[in-house]
KOLPA-208985 format. One record per residue: x, y, z of N, C-alpha, C in turn; residue number from 1; residue in three letters. Coordinates in steps of 0.02 Angstrom, whole numbers, plus 50000, padded with zeros to 5 digits. Atoms other than C-alpha are relative to their C-alpha. Example, Ala and Ser with C-alpha at 12.3 -4.5 7.8 and 13.67 -1.06 7.14 Angstrom:
BEGIN
NODE  neast  nnorth    nup  caeast  canorth   caup  ceast  cnorth    cup  seq  type
NODE  50045   49941  50000   50615    49775  50390  50045   50060  50000    1   ALA
NODE  49958   49941  49997   50684    49947  50357  49961   50055  50037    2   SER
end
This chain:
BEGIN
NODE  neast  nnorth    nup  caeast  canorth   caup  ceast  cnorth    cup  seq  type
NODE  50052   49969  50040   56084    47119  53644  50017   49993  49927    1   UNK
NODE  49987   50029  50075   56067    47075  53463  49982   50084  49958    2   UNK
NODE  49970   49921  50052   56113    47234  53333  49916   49968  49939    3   UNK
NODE  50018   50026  50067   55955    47220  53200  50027   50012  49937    4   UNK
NODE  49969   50000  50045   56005    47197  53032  49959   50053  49928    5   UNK
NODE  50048   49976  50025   55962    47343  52929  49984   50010  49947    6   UNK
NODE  50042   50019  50050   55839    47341  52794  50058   50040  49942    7   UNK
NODE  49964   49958  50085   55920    47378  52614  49937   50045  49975    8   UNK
NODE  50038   49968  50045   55811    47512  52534  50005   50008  49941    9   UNK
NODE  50011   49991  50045   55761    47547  52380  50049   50063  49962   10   UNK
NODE  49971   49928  50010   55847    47737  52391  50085   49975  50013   11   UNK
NODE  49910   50015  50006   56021    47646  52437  50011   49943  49958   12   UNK
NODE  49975   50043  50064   56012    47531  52297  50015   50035  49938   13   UNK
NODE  49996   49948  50015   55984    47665  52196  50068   50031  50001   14   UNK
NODE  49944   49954  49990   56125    47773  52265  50074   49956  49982   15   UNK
NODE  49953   50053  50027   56237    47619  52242  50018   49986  49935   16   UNK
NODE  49994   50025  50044   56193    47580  52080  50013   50065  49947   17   UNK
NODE  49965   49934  50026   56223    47771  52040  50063   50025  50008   18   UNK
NODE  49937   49972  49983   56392    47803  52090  50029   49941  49966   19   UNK
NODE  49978   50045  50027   56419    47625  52011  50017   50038  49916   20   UNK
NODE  50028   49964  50067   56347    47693  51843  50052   50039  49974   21   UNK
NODE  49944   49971  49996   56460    47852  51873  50041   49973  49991   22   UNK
NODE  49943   50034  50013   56612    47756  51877  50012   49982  49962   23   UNK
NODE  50026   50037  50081   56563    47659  51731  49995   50066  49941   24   UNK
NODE  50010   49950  50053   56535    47820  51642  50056   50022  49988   25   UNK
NODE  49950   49979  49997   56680    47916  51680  50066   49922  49970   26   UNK
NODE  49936   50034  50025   56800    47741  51641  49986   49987  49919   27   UNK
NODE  49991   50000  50097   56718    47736  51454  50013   50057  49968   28   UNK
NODE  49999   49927  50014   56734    47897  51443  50065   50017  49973   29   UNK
NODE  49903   50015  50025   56925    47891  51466  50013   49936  49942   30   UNK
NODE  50000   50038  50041   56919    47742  51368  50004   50032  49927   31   UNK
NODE  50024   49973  50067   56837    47823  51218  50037   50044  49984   32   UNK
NODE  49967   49930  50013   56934    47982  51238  50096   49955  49959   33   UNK
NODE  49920   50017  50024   57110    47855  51236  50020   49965  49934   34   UNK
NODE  50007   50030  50060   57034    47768  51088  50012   50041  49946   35   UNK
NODE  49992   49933  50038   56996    47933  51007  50061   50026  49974   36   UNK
NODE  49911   49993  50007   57181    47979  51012  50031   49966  49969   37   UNK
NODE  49960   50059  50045   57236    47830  50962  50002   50007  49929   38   UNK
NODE  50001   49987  50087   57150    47840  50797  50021   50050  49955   39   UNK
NODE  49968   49969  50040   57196    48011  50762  50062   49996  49999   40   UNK
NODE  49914   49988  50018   57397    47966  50795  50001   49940  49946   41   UNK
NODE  49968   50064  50051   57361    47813  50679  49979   50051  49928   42   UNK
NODE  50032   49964  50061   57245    47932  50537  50073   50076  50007   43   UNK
NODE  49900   49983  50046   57442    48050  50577  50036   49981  49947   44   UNK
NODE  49965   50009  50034   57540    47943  50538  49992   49981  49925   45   UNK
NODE  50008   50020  50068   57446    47883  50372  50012   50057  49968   46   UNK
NODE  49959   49948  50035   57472    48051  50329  50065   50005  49977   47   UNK
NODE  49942   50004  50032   57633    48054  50355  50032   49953  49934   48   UNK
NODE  49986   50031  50072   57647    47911  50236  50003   49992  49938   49   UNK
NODE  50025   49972  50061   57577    47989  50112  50041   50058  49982   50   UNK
NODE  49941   49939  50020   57696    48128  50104  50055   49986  49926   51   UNK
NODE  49952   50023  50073   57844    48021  50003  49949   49999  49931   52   UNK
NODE  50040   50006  50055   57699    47964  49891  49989   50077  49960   53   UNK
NODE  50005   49927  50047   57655    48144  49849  50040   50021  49972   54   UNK
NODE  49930   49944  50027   57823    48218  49838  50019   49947  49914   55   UNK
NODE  49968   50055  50071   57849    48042  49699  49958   50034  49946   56   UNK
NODE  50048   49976  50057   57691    48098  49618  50017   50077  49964   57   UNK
NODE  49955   49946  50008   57728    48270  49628  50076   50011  49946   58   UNK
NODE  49939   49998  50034   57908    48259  49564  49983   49943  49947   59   UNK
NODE  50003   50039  50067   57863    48145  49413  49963   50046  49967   60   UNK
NODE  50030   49955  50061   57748    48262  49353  50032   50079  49984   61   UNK
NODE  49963   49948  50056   57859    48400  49346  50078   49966  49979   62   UNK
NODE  49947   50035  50043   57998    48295  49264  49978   50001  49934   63   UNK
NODE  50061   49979  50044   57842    48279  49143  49997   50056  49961   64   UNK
NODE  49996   49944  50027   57835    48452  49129  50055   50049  50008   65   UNK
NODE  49950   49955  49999   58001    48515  49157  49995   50075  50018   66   UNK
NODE  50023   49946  49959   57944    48633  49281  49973   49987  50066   67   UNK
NODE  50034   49977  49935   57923    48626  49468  49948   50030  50017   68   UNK
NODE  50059   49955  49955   57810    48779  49522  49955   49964  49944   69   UNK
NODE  50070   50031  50028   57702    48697  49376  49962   49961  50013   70   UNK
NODE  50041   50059  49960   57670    48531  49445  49979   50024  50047   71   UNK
NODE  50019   49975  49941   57655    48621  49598  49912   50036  50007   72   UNK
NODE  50067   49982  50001   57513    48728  49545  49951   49944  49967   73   UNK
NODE  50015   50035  50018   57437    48596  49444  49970   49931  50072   74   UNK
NODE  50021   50023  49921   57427    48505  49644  49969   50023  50021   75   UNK
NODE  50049   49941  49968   57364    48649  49706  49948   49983  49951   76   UNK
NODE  50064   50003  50049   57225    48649  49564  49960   49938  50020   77   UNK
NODE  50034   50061  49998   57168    48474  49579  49977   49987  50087   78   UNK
NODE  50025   50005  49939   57189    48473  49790  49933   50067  50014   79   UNK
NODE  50057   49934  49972   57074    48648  49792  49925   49961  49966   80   UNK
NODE  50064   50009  50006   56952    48557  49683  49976   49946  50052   81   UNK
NODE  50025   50042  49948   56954    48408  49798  49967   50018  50085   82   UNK
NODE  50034   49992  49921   56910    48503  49952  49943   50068  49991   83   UNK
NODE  50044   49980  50019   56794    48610  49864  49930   49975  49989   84   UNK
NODE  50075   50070  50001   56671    48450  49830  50013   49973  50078   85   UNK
NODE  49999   50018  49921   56734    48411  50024  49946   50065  50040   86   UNK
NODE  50034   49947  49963   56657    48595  50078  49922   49992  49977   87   UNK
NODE  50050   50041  50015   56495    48529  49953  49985   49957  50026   88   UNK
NODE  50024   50037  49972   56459    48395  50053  49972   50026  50071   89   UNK
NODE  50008   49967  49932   56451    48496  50223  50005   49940  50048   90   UNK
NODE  49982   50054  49966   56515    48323  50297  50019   50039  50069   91   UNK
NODE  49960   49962  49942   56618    48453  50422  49956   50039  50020   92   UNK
NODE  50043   49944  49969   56464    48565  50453  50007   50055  49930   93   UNK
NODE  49984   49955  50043   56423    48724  50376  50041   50041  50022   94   UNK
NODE  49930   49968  49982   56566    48849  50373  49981   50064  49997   95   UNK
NODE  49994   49936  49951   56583    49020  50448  50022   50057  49945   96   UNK
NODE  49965   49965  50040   56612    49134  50298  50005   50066  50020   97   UNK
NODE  49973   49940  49943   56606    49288  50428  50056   50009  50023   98   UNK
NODE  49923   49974  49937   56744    49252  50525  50064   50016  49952   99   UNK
NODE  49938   49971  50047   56858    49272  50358  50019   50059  50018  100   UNK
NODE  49954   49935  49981   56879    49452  50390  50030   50019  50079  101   UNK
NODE  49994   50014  49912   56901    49423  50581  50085   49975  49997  102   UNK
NODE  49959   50045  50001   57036    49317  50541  50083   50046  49987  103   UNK
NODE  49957   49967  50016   57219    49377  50573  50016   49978  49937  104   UNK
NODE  49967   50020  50068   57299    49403  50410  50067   49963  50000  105   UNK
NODE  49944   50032  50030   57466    49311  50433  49972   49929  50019  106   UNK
NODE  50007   50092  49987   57362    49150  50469  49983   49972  49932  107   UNK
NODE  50020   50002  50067   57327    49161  50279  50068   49978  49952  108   UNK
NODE  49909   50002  50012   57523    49148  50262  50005   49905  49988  109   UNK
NODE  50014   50098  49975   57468    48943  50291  50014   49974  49897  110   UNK
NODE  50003   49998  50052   57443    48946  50092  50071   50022  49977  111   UNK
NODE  49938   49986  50016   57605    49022  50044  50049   49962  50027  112   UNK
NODE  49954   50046  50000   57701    48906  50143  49987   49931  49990  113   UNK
NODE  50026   50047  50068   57603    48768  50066  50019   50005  49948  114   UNK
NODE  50013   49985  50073   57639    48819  49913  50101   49987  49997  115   UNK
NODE  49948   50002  50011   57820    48838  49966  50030   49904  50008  116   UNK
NODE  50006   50067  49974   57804    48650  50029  50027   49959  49942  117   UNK
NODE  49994   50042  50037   57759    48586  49872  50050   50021  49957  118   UNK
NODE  49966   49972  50070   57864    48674  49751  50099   49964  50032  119   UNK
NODE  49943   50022  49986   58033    48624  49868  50010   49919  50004  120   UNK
NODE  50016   50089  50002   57974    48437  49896  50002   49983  49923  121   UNK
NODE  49995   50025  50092   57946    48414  49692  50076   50007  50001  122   UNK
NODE  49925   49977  50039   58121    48488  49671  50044   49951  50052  123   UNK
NODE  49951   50035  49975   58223    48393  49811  49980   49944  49985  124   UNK
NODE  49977   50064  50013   58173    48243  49782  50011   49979  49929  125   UNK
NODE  49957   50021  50082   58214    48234  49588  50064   49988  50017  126   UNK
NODE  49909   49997  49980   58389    48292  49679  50017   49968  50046  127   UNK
NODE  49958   50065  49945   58423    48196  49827  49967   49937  50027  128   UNK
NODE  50036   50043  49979   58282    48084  49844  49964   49987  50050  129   UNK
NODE  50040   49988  49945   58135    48052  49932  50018   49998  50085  130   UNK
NODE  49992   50031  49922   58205    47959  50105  50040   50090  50015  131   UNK
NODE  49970   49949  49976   58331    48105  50120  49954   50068  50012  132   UNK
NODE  50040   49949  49985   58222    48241  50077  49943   50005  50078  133   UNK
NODE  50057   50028  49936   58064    48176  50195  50012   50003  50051  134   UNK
NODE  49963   50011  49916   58190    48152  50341  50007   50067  50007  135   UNK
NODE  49961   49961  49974   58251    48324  50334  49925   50059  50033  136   UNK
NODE  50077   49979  49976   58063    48384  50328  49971   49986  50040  137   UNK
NODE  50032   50017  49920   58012    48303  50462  50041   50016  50064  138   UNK
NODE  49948   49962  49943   58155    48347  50556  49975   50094  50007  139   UNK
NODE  50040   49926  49959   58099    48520  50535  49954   50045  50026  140   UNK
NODE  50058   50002  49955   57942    48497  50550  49982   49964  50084  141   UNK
NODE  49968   49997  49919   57984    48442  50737  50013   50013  50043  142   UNK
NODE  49976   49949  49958   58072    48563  50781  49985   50042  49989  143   UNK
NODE  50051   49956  49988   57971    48674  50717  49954   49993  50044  144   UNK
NODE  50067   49999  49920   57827    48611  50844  50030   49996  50034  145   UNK
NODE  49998   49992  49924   57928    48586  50970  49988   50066  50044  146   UNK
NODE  49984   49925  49957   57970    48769  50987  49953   50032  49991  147   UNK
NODE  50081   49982  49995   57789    48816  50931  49967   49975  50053  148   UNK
NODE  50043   50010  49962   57723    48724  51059  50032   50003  50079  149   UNK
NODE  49973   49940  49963   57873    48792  51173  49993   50068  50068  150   UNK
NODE  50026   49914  49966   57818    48956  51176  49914   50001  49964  151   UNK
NODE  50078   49997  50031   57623    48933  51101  50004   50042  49979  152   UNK
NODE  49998   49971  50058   57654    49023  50965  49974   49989  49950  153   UNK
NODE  50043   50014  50027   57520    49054  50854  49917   49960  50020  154   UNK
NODE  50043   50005  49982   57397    49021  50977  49979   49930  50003  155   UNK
NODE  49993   50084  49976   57430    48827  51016  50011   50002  50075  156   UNK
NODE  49978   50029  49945   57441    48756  51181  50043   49995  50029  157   UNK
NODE  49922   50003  49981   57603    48779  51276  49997   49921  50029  158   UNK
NODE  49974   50051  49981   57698    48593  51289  50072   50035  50023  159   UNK
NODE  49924   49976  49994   57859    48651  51379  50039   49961  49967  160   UNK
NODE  49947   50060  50013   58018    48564  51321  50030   49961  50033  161   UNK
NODE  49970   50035  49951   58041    48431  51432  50057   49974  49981  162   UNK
NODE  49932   50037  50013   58218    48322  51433  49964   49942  49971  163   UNK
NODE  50023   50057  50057   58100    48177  51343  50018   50049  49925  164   UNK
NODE  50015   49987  50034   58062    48303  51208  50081   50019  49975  165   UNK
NODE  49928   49986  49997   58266    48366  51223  50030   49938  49956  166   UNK
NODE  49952   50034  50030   58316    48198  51188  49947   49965  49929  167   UNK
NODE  50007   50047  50058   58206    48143  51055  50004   50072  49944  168   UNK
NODE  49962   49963  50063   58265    48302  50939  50089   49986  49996  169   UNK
NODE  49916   50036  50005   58460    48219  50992  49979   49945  49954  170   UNK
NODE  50010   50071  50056   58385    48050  50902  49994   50028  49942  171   UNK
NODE  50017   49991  50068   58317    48142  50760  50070   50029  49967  172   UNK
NODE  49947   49972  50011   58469    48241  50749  50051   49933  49971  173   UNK
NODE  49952   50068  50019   58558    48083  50734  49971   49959  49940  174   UNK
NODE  50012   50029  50059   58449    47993  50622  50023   50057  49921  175   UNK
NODE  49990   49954  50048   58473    48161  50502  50073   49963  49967  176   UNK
NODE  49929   50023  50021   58649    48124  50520  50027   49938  49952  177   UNK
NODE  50001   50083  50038   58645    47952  50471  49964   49993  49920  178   UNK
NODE  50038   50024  50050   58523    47970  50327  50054   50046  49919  179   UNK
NODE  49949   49954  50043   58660    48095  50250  50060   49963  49988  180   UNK
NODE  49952   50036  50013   58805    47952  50246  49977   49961  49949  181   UNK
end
């Protein structure tokens, strides 16, 4: 007896070409999301690059003015106007001027250790120079996140401390070392 051969429909081409679709969605999806990432660890690190540059700029202009916290505020002055014509554009949306009083007060503390940022960056690197300084800052900015993100402290995401994360504060530890000979 011969099996007939049965008809393809319209509703299972369909269903085919939907779970296809799906698949297709969900893999650009991840795609886009791993792209996404990407760019912000590359738009990081340009940051980070920019750090020495500041601290050079920075520390020349208070050599200039034979005064640290001056250049310092004088940074501050010029970066507040720059993100003042950034909040004028409403490029980021409009902003929430409610939730200011909402807002715990030691998250306002962000400014004061900014402030302490720049005023120690101008001054070490006149004195020991940028590479040294930069390294030791990033070293503790490091291990500062690690153990912020630790214990999610301050309302971040807990990353435990795995033995990856273990041994790459032993490397940094070591590069410290090294950048101090």
């Amino acid at each position: 007896m011969l099996h007939p051969i049965p008809l393809i429909t319209p509703i299972m081409i369909n269903t085919c070409f939907g779970r296809l679709s799906a698949i297709a969605l969900r893999t650009c999806s991840a795609i886009t999301t791993r792209c996404q990432i990407c760019l912000y660890l590359l738009l990081a690190l340009l940051s980070g690059a920019l750090l020495p540059i500041q601290a050079n700029l920075n520390a020349q202009l208070a050599r200039s003015l034979d005064s640290a916290p001056l250049a310092a505020d004088i940074s501050y002055l010029v970066g507040t106007v720059v993100l003042v014509a950034l909040l004028a554009t409403r490029y980021f949306g409009e902003p929430d001027w409610t939730g200011l009083p909402k807002t715990p007060i030691w998250s306002l503390m962000g400014g004061v250790l900014g402030a302490w940022y720049i005023v120690s960056s101008t001054y070490f690197v006149s004195v020991v120079g940028t590479t040294l300084t930069l390294g030791f800052v990033v070293g503790g900015q490091a291990i500062a996140g690690i153990i912020t993100d630790h214990f999610g402290w301050l309302g971040v995401p807990i990353h435990r401390l795995t033995r990856h994360r273990r041994f790459a504060i032993g490397l940094l530890l070591v590069a410290l070392f090294f950048l101090v000979q």
